[in-house]
C-alpha positions as semicolon CSV with decimal commas, in nm:
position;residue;x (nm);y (nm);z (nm)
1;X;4,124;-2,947;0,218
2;X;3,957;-3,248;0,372
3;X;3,802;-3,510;0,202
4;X;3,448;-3,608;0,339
5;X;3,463;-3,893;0,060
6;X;3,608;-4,180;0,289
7;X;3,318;-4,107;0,589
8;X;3,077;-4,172;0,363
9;X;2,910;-3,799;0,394
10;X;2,797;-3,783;-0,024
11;X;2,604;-4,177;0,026
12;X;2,454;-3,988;0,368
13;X;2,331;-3,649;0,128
14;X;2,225;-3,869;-0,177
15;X;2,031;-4,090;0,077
16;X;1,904;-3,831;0,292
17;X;1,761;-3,594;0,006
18;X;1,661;-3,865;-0,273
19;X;1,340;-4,061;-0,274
20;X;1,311;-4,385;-0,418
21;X;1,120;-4,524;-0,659
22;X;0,837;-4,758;-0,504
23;X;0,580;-4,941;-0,723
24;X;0,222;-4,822;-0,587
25;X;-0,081;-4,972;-0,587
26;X;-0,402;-5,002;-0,429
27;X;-0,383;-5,331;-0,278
28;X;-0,094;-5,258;-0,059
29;X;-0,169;-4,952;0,152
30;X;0,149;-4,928;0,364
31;X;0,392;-4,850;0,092
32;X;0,161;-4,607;-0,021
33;X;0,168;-4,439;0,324
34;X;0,582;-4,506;0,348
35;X;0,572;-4,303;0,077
36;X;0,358;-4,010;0,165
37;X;0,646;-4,008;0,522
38;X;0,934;-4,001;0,287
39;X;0,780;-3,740;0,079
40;X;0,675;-3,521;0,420
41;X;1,013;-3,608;0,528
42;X;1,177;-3,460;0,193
43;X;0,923;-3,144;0,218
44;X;1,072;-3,067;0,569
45;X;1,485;-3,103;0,464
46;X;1,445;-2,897;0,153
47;X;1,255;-2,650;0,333
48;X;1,512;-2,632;0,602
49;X;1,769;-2,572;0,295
50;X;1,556;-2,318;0,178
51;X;1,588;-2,101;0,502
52;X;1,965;-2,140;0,468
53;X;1,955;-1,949;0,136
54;X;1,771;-1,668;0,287
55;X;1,856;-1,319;0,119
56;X;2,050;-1,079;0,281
57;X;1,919;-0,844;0,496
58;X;2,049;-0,515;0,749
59;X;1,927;-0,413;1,106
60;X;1,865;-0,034;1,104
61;X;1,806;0,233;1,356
62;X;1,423;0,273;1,381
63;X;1,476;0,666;1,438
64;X;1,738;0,752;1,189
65;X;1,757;0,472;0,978
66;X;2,138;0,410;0,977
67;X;2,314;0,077;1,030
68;X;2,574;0,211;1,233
69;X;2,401;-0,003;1,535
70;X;2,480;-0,265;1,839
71;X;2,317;-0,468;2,065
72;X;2,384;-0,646;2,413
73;X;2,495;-0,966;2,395
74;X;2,769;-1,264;2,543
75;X;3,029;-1,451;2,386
76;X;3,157;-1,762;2,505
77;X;3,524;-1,931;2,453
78;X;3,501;-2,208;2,220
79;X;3,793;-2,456;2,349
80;X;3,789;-2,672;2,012
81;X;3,779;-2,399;1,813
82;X;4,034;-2,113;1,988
83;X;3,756;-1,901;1,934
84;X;3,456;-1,675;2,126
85;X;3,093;-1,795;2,020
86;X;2,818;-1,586;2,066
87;X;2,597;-1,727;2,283
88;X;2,286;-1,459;2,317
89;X;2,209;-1,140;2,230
90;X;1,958;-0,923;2,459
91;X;1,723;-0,645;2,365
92;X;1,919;-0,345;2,390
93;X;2,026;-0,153;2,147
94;X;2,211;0,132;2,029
95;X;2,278;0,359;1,787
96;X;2,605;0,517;1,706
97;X;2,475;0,769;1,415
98;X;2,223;0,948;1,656
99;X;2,356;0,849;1,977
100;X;2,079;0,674;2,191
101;X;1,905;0,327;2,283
102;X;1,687;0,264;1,982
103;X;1,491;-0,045;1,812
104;X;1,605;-0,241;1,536
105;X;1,438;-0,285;1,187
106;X;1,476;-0,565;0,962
107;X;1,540;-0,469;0,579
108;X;1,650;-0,605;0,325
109;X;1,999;-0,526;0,224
């Protein structure tokens, strides 16, 4: 296992995603607005974090409604990592239950 401790990644995750306290008032209108950018800047990280935990979902055949499906796509080697990377899928599609091109359908799973 390796240790992100020593690179300092938790002081980059507590800093990134905590806001801190500031004393407001109406006198002083810039920390009021460097605190309405950190909080617009803490709205758009969590809801990046959000999409992350998105809930599973299946591409189906539109005709017969089986999973049993591909699509076109390429895959390129990944020197660092000994390993092939998909690099983009296309629009074609097939499907192996009924045997023809088809479109897919997003569902959840």
């Amino acid at each position: 296992m390796i240790s992100l401790a020593g690179r300092g990644y938790a002081a980059f995750v507590t800093k990134s995603l905590t806001l801190r306290p500031v004393e407001m008032s109406l006198e002083n209108s810039s920390v009021s607005e460097s605190l309405a950018a950190e909080t617009e800047i803490f709205r758009v990280r969590l809801a990046r974090m959000m999409k992350l935990v998105r809930p599973p979902v299946e591409h189906a055949c539109i005709h017969c409604g089986s999973i049993a499906v591909t699509r076109d796509a390429w895959a390129e080697w990944h020197v660092g990592d000994q390993v092939w990377a998909l690099a983009e899928t296309f629009d074609f599609a097939f499907c192996h239950e009924c045997h023809r091109e088809t479109k897919l359908v997003e569902r959840p799973a």
